[in-house]
C-alpha positions as CSV (number, residue, x, y, z in Angstrom):
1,X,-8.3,-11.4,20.4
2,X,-9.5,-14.5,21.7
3,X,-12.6,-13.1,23.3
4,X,-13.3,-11.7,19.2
5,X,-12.5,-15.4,17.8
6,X,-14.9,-16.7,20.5
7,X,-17.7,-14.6,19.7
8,X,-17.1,-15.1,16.3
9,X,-17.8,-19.0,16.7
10,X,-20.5,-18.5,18.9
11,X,-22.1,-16.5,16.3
12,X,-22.1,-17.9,12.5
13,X,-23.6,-14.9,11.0
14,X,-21.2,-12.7,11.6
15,X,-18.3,-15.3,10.9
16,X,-19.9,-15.7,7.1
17,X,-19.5,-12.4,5.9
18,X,-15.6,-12.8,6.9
19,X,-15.3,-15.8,5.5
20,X,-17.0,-14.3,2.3
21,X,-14.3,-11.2,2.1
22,X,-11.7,-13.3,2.7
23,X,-12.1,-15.3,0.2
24,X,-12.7,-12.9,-2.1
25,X,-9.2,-11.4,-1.0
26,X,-7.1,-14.8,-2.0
27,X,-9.2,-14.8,-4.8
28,X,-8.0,-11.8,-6.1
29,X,-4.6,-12.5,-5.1
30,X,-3.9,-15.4,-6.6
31,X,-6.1,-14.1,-9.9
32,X,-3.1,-11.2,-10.3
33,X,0.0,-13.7,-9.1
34,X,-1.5,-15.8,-12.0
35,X,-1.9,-13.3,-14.7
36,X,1.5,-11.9,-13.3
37,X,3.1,-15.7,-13.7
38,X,1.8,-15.6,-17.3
39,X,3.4,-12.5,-18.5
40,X,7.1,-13.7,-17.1
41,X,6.6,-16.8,-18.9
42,X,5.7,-14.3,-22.2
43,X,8.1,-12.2,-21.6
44,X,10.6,-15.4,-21.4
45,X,9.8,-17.1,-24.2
46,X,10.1,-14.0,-26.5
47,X,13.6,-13.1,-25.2
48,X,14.6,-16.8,-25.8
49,X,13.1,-16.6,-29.8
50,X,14.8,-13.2,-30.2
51,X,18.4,-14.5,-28.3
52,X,18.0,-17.5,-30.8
53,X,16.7,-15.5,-33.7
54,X,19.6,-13.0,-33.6
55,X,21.9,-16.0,-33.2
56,X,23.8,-14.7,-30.2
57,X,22.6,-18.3,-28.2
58,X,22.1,-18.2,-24.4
């Protein structure tokens, strides 16, 4: 593994590409745990306006 990590340093044009997909990776990721974040916090706030709606409380 080190021997990889070494060539990889020694030789930036192969390390770009990585870098590229990786980054392209924790973009995605944290792109979905956002959209993912926004729909609990829908999904939330409509069962707190239907609790209170229907008067029950929390």
């Amino acid at each position: 593994m080190e021997g990889v990590i070494e060539y990889l340093l020694a030789n930036p044009l192969f390390l770009i590409p990585i870098l590229l997909l990786v980054a392209m990776m924790a973009y995605a990721l944290l792109k979905k745990l956002l959209k993912m974040a926004a729909i609990v916090v829908i999904a939330g706030a409509m069962y707190v306006a239907l609790v209170e709606y229907f008067g029950t409380g929390l």
